[in-house]
C-alpha positions as CSV (number, residue, x, y, z in Angstrom):
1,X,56.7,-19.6,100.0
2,X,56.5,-21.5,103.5
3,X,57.6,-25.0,103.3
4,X,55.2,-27.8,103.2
5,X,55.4,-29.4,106.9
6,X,54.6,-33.1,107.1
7,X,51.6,-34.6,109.2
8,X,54.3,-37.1,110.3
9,X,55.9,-34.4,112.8
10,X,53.0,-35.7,115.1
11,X,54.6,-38.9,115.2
12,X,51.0,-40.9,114.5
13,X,50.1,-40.5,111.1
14,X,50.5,-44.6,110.6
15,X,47.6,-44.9,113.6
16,X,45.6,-42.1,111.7
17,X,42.0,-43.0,110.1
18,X,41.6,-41.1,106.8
19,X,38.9,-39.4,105.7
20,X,38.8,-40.5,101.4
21,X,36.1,-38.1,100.3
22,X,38.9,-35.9,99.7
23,X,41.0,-37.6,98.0
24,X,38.2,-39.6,95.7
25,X,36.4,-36.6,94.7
26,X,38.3,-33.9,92.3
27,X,38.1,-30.3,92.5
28,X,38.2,-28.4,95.7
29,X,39.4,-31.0,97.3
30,X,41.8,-33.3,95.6
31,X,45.0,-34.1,97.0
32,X,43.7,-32.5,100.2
33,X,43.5,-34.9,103.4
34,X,42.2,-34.7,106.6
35,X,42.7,-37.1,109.4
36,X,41.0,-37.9,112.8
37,X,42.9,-39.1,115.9
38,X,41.3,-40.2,119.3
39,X,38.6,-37.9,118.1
40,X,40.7,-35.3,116.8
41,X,39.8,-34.1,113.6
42,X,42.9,-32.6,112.2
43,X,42.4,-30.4,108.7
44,X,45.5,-29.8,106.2
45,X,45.4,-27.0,103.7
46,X,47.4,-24.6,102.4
47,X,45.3,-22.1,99.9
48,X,43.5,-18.9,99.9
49,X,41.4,-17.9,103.5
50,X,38.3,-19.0,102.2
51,X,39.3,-22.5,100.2
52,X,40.6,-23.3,103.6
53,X,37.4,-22.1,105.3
54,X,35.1,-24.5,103.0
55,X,37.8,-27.4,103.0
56,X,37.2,-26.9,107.1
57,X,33.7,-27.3,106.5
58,X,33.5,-30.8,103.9
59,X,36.0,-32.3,106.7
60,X,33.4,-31.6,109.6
61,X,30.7,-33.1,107.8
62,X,32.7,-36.0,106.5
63,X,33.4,-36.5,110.0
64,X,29.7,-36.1,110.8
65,X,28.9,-38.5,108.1
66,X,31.6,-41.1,108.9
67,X,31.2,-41.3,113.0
68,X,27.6,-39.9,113.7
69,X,28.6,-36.9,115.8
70,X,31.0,-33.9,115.9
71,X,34.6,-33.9,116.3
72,X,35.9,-34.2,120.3
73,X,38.2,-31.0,118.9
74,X,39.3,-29.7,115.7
75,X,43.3,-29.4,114.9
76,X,43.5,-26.5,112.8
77,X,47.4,-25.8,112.6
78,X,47.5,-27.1,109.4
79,X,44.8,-24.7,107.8
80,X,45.8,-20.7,106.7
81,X,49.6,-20.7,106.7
82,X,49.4,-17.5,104.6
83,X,47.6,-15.8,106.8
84,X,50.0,-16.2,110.0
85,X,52.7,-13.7,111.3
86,X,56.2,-14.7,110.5
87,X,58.0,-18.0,111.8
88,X,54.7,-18.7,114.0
89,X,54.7,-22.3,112.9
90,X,51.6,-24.4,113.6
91,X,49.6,-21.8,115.7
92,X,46.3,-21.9,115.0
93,X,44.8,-18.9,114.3
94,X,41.1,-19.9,114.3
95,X,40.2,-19.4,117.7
96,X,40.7,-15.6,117.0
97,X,38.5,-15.6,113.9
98,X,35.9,-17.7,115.1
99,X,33.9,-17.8,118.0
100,X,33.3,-21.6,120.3
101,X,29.8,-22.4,120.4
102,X,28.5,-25.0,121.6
103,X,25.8,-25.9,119.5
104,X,24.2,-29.1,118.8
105,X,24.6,-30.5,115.4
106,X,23.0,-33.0,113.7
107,X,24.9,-36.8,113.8
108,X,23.7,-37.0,109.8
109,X,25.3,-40.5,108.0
110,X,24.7,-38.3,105.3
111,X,25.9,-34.7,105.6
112,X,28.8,-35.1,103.8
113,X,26.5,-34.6,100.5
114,X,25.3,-31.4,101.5
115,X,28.4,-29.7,101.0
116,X,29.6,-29.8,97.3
117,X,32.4,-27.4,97.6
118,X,34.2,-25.7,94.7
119,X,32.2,-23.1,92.0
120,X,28.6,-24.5,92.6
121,X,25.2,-22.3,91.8
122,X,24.5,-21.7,95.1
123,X,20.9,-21.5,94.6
124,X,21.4,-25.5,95.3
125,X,23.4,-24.9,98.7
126,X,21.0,-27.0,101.8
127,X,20.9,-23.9,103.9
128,X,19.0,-25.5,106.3
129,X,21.4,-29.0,106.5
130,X,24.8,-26.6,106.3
131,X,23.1,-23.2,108.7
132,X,24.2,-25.1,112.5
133,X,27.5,-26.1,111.1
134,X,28.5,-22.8,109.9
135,X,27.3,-21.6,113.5
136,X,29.1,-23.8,115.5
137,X,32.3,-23.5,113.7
138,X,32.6,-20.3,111.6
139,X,30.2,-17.4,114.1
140,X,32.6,-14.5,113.5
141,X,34.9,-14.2,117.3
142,X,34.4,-10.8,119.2
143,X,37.4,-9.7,117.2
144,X,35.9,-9.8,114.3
145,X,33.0,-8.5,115.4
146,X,35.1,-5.3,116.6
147,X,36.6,-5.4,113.0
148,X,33.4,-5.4,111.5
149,X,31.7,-2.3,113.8
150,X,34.8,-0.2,113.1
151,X,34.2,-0.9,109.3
152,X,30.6,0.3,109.9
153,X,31.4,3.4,111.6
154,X,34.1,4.0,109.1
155,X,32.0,3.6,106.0
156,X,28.8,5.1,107.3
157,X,26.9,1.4,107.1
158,X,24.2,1.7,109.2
159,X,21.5,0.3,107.1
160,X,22.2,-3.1,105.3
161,X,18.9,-2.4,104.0
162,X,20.2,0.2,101.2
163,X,22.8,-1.6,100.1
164,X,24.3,-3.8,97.9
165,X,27.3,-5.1,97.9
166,X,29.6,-6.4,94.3
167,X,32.2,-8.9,94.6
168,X,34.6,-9.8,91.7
169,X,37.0,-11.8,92.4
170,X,39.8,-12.5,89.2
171,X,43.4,-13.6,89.3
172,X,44.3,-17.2,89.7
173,X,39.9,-17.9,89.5
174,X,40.6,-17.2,85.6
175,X,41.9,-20.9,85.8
176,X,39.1,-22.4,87.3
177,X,36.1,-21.0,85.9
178,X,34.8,-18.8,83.1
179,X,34.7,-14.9,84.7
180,X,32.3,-12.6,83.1
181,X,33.5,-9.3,81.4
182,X,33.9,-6.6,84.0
183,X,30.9,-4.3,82.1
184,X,28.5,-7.4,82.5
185,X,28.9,-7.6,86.0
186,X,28.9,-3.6,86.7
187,X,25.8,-3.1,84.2
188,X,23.5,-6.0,86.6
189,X,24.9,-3.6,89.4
190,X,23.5,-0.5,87.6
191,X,20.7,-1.5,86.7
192,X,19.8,-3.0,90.4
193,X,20.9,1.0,91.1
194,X,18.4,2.2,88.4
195,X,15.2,0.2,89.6
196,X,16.2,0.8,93.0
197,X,18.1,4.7,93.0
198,X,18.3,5.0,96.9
199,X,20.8,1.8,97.1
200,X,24.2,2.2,98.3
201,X,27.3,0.2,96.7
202,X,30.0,-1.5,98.3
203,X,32.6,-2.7,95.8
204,X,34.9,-5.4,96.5
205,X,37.6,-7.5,94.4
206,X,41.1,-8.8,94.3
207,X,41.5,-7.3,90.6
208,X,42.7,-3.6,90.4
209,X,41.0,-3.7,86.4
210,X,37.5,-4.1,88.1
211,X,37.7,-1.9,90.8
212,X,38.8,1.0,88.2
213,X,36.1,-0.2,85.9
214,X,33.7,0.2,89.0
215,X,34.7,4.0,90.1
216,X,33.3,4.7,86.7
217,X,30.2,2.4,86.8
218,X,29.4,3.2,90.2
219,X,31.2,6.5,91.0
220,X,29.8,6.8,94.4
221,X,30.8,3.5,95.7
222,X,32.4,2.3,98.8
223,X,35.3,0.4,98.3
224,X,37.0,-1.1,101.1
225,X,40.6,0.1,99.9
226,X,42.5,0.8,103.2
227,X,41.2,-2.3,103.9
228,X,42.4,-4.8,100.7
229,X,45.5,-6.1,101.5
230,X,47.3,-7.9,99.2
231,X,47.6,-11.3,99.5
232,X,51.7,-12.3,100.9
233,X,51.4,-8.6,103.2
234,X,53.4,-8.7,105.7
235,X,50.8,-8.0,107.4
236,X,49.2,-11.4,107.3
237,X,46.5,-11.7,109.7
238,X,45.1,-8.5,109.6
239,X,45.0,-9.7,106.2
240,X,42.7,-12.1,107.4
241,X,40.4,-10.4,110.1
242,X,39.8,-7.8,106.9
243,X,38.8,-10.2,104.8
244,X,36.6,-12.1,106.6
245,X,35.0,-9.0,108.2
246,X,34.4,-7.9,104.6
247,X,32.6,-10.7,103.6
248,X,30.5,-11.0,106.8
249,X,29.2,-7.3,106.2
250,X,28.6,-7.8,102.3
251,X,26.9,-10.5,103.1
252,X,24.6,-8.7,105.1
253,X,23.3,-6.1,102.0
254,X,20.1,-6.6,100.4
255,X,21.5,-7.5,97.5
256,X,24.8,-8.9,96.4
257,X,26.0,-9.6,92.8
258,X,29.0,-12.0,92.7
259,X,31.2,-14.0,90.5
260,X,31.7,-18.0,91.3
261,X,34.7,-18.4,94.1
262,X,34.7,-19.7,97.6
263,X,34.7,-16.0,98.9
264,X,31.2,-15.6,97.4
265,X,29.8,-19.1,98.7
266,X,31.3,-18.1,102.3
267,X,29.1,-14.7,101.5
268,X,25.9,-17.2,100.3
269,X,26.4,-19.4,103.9
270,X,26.8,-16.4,106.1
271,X,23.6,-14.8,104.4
272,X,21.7,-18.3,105.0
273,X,19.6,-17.8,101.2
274,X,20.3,-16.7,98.0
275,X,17.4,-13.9,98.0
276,X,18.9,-10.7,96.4
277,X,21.4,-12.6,95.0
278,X,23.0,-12.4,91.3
279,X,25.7,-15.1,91.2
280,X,27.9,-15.4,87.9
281,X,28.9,-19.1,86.9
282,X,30.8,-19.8,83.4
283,X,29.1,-16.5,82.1
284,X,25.8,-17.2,83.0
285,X,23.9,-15.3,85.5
286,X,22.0,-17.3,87.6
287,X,19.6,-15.0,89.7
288,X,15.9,-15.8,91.4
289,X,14.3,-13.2,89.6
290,X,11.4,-13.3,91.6
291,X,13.1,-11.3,94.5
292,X,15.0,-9.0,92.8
293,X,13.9,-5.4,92.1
């Protein structure tokens, strides 16, 4: 395990202006901090890709909330240690995940409440409040965009049309919310498949019992294997362009059916609705049934 570097290596922290949201609210992020400096907004985190994505995102719009505009520039050294090659200290590996736009965003006193963070129904999400901050700061980089056209040629997905995409995600989640039995999950998928018979699956989940529960569910299935790296691989940011090119292309499918994690609200945010979408929170599905099949 990397060891924990100090903010106090910049030599500032006692001139730094704290952000409190994170540390008054629980959850996602307590114990988390983020701190601004002549306009700086610098972001600490050290967690899983996408819990460091979304505590990215509450610290942009607290800084929204608090000042009435966007950061001057984002410090993002602190964020996805796990996902950075060996002894590469504080680089910062987000400007080759995600792409610098410049577009305007909204000076909201209150955009900090749009963004509850942690295992929320994401039915309830304020697409339009959160949609130009997830463009400004989280547009997939020309990279990624490469990643996600090789997947496309690789897998055959030329039509997001005809397909629909199941994410699972277990491990460590098992602490922090309720997961649904693997059948209850695979049975919504098949019968989506039944109503709908010319749908392709993609399969997708950190847990080896649901992806071998799903090659019998859903036998013709793509799952991304070559591309599921375990998390620790030495191969750590390809780790990370994988993941997030995974999750940009299930997002795209007509239908998704999900369990509660941050890698299925980053899914929600880059689909911009929950249309086609069967999310699983504490064992209840909760699912617009007017637009599914």
């Amino acid at each position: 395990m990397r060891e924990r570097r100090s903010l106090g290596t910049f030599g500032v922290l006692d001139s730094l202006v704290a952000i409190t949201r994170f540390v008054v609210r629980g959850g996602l992020r307590g114990g988390e901090n983020a701190f601004v400096d002549n306009g700086t907004l610098i972001v600490v985190h050290d967690a899983g890709f996408f819990s460091c994505c979304s505590v990215r995102l509450g610290a942009i719009l607290d800084y929204v909330g608090a000042q009435g505009r966007s950061p001057v520039r984002i410090d993002d050294r602190f964020l996805f240690d796990e996902y950075k090659p060996p002894y590469a200290g504080d680089l910062d590996i987000c400007r080759r995940l995600f792409a610098d736009r410049s577009i305007e965003v909204p000076g909201d006193a209150t955009a900090h409440a749009r963004w509850p963070g942690g295992a929320v129904d994401c039915r309830f999400l304020d697409f339009e409040a959160l949609k130009p901050f997830v463009e400004r700061f989280f547009t997939p980089s020309d990279e990624v965009c490469r990643a996600i056209r090789l997947l496309e040629g690789k897998y055959g997905l030329t039509d997001y049309g005809s397909l629909c995409a199941v994410y699972y995600r277990g491990t460590d989640k098992r602490g922090e919310t309720e997961l649904p039995p693997f059948r209850d999950v695979l049975e919504k998928a098949r019968e989506i498949a039944q109503q709908s018979p010319w749908l392709r699956f993609l399969v997708q989940s950190d847990d080896a019992g649901f992806l071998a529960a799903a090659e019998t569910f859903l036998p013709d299935a793509v799952t991304f294997t070559d591309e599921n790296l375990p998390r620790g691989t030495a191969q750590r940011f390809q780790h990370a362009l994988w993941l997030l090119s995974t999750v940009v292309i299930m997002s795209r499918c007509r239908y998704l059916v999900c369990t509660s994690s941050n890698v299925s609200i980053w899914m929600v945010l880059y689909r911009g609705h929950t249309e086609g979408v069967v999310q699983y929170l504490k064992q209840r599905r909760r699912v617009r049934r007017s637009t599914m099949p």
